[in-house]
C-alpha positions in Angstrom: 11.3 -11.8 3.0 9.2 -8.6 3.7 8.0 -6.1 1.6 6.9 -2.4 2.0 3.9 -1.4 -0.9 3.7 2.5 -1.5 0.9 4.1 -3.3 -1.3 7.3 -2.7 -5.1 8.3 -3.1 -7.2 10.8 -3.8 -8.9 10.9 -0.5 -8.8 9.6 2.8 -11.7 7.6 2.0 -10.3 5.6 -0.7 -7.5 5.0 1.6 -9.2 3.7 4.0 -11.3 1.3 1.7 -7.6 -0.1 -0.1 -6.2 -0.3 4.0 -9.4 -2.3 4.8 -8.8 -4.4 2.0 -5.6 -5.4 2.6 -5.6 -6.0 5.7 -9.0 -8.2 5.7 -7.6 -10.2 2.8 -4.3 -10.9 5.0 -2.6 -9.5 2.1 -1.1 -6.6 4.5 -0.4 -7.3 8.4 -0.9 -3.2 8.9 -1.4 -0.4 6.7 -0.6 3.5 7.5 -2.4 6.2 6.1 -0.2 9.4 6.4 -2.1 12.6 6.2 -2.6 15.1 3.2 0.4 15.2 1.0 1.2 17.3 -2.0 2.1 15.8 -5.1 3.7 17.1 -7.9 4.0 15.3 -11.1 3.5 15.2 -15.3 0.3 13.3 -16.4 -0.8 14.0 -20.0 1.5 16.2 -20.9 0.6 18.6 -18.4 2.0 19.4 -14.6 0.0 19.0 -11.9 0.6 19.5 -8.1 -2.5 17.1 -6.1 -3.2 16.6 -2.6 -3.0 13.0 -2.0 -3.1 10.8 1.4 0.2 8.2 1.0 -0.6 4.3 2.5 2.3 2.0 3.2 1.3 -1.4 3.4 3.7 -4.4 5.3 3.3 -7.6 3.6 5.6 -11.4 3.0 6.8 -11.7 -0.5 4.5 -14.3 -1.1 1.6 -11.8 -0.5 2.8 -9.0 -2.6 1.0 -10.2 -6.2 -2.4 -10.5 -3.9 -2.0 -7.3 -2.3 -1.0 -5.6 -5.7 -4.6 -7.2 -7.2 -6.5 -5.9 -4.0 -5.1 -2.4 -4.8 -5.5 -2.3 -8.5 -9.2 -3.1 -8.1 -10.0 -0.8 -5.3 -8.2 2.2 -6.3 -9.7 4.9 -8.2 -6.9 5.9 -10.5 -6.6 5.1 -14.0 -2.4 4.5 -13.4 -1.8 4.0 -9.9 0.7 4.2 -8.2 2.5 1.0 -7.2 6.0 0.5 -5.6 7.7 -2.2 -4.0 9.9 -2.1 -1.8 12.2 -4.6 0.2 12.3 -4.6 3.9 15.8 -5.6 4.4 15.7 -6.1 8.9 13.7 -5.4 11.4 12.8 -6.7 14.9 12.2 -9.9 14.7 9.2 -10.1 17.0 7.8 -8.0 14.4 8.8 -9.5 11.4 7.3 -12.7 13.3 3.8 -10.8 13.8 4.2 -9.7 10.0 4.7 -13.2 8.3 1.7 -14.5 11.1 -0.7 -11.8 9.9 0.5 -12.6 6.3 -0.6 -16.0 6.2 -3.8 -17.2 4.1 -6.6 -18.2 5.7 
């Protein structure tokens, strides 16, 4: 089984070192980094609307605890966001490149 991993940063930069990460570890066959987003939502008791960059990361099921540790340590947030969600089809040459790129070393 596959698994989509959602979470957003405070800059591009931290993005790109949490992509790296993931994908270096094997924990992630690809990462995207989508551009600036606006967030909006209630942290300490008060509103706040962010700019964030959003990275969706493609891993196995077996991967996901690994690539939830590799985010947890690199990100910069005191709560980060971290969603999981299932990948329920795909092409299957792709699905084959994701379990391939998914496997430890």
């Amino acid at each position: 089984m596959f698994e989509l991993i959602i979470t957003t940063c405070p800059s591009h930069k931290a993005g790109r070192r949490i992509a790296r990460a993931l994908v270096s570890a094997k924990a992630a066959a690809c990462v995207n980094m989508l551009g600036t987003i606006a967030s909006f939502y209630r942290w300490e008791g008060r509103m706040n609307e962010d700019r964030e960059v959003l990275l969706i990361a493609k891993t196995s099921s077996d991967r996901r605890s690994e690539a939830q540790r590799i985010i947890l340590e690199n990100h910069p947030y005191k709560l980060p966001e971290v969603i999981v969600l299932p990948v329920v089809a795909g092409s299957d040459a792709y699905l084959r490149w994701l379990a391939q790129e998914t496997q430890p070393a």
